[in-house]
N, C-alpha and C positions, 0 to 999 in steps of 0.2 A: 481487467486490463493487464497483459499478459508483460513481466518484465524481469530483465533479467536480474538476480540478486542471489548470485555467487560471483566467491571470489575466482577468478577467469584464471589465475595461475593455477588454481586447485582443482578446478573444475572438469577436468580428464579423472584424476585421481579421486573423486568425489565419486564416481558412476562403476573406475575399476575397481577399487579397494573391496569395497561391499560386497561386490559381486564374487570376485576370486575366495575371500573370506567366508562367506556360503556357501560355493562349490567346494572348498575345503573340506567344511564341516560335513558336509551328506557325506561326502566318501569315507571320512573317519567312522561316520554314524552305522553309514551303511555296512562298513568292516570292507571295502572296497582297498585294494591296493594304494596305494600311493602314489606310485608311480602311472603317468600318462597312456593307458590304454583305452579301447572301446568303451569298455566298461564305467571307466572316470568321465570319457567325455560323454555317454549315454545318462549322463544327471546333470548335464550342461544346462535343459531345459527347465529343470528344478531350482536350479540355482537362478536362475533368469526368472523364475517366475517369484520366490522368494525377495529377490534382491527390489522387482520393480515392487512388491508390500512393505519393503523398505523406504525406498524413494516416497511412497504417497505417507508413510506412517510421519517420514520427514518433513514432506511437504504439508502437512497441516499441522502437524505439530510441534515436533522436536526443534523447527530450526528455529522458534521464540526463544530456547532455552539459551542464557548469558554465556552457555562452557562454546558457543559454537560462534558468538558474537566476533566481530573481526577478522578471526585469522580464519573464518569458514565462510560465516556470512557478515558481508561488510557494511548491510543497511538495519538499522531500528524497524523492532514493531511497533506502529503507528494503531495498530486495533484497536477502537474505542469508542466514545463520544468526545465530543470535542466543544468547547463553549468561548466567545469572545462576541469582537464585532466586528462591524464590517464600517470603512468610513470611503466615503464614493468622494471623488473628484467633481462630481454635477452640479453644475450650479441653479437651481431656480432662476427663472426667470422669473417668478414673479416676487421674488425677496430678493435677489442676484447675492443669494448666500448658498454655503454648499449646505448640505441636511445633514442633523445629527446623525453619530453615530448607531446602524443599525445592527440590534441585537441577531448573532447568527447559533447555530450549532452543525458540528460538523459530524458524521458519520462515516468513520475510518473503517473498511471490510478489508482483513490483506490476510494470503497466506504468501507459502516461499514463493510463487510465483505470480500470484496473485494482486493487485492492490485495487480498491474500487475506494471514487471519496462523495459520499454526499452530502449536501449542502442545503439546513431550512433555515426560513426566514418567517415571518408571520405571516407573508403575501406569495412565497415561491418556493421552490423545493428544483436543487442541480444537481445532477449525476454526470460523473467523468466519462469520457468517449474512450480518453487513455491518459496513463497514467507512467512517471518513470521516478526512480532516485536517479541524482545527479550529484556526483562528487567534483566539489567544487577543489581552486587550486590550494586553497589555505588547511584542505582536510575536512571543513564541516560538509554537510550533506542538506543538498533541500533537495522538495518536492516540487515536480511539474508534471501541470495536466489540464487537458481542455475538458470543455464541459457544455453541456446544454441545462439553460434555464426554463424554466415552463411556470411564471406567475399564477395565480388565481384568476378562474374567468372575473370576475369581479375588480381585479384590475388593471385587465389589459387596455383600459382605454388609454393607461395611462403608462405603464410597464407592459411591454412587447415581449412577447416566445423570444430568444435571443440566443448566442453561441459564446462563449468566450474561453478564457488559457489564462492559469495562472503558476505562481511561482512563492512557494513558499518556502523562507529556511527553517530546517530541524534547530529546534534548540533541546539539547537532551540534558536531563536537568533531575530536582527531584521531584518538578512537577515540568512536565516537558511540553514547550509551546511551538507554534508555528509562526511566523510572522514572515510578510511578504506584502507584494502586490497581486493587481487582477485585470486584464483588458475585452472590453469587449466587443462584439458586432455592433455594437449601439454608440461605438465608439467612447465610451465611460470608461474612465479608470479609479481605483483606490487601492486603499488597504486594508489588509487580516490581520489581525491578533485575536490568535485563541490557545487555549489551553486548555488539555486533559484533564477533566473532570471523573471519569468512569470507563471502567473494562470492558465496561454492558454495552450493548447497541442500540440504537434509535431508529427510530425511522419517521419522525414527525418533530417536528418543534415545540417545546413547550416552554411556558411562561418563567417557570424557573430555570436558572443558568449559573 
């Protein structure tokens, strides 16, 4: 899910600086003049081609790094696994009580422009359609993003294929959590609380959390 996550004042100067700064260097390298001839702009495309193995070296890697956090990039890396629960608004009808809370884990995929979130449960497994940061007015940051649910055949007689959008705030912490709500097609709502467990990724739900 494709979003933006630079800082928008910098973000001219983020794509020039690099660029000029390696056209630089080839002409120094190359013992080329200094000064603006043929010559200097005939390594234009060297420098273009350098600078975009910049941008991707960036884009997967370097912008995790804390020296660029803020005043480069304004959002947290959220990459990980993720464990809490999930507590739904539904009421039974046949207890007319809502259902404990149900054990989740979450599966964070983000680079710098990147973020994908998915979502198991013992009976379903959700993946984002899209996905954004959101700077709110007080300075913290949450997450929003809609999502498709797909249950086990096993229990759609009871849980339906469904759509939904949620909204979770960053808590950046020494163990950093998410907590929000969830709305869906099936018109059901609750809450998330989870928190960062591991660096590692998933991709299934398991019994320990």
């Amino acid at each position: 899910m494709f979003m933006k996550n630079l800082n928008k004042n910098l973000e001219i100067w983020f794509y020039i600086i690099p660029f000029v700064i390696i056209w630089l260097i080839i002409i120094q390298i190359t013992n080329i003049a200094s000064v603006i001839s043929f010559e200097t702009i005939k390594k234009i495309p060297d420098a273009v081609m350098y600078a975009g193995m910049f941008y991707l070296l960036f884009s997967k890697y370097l912008w995790k790094y804390k020296i660029f956090r803020n005043w480069l990039v304004p959002y947290p890396n959220l990459q990980g696994t993720w464990a809490g629960t999930l507590k739904s608004t539904w009421i039974d009808p046949k207890t007319n009580k809502t259902l404990d809370p149900i054990p989740v884990q979450f599966c964070i995929r983000q680079d710098f422009e990147n973020i994908h979130i998915s979502m198991y449960t013992k009976e379903s497994s959700s993946f984002s359609q899209a996905a954004s940061f959101v700077l709110e007015s007080d300075n913290t940051i949450s997450l929003s993003y809609t999502y498709s649910n797909k249950p086990q055949a096993t229990v759609r007689d009871r849980s339906e294929i469904h759509d939904g959008a949620s909204y979770l705030r960053i808590i950046e912490s020494a163990t950093p959590m998410l907590e929000g709500e969830y709305w869906t097609s099936r018109k059901t709502t609750g809450d998330i609380k989870i928190k960062k467990t591991s660096d590692k990724l998933t991709n299934c739900f398991t019994e320990v959390i």
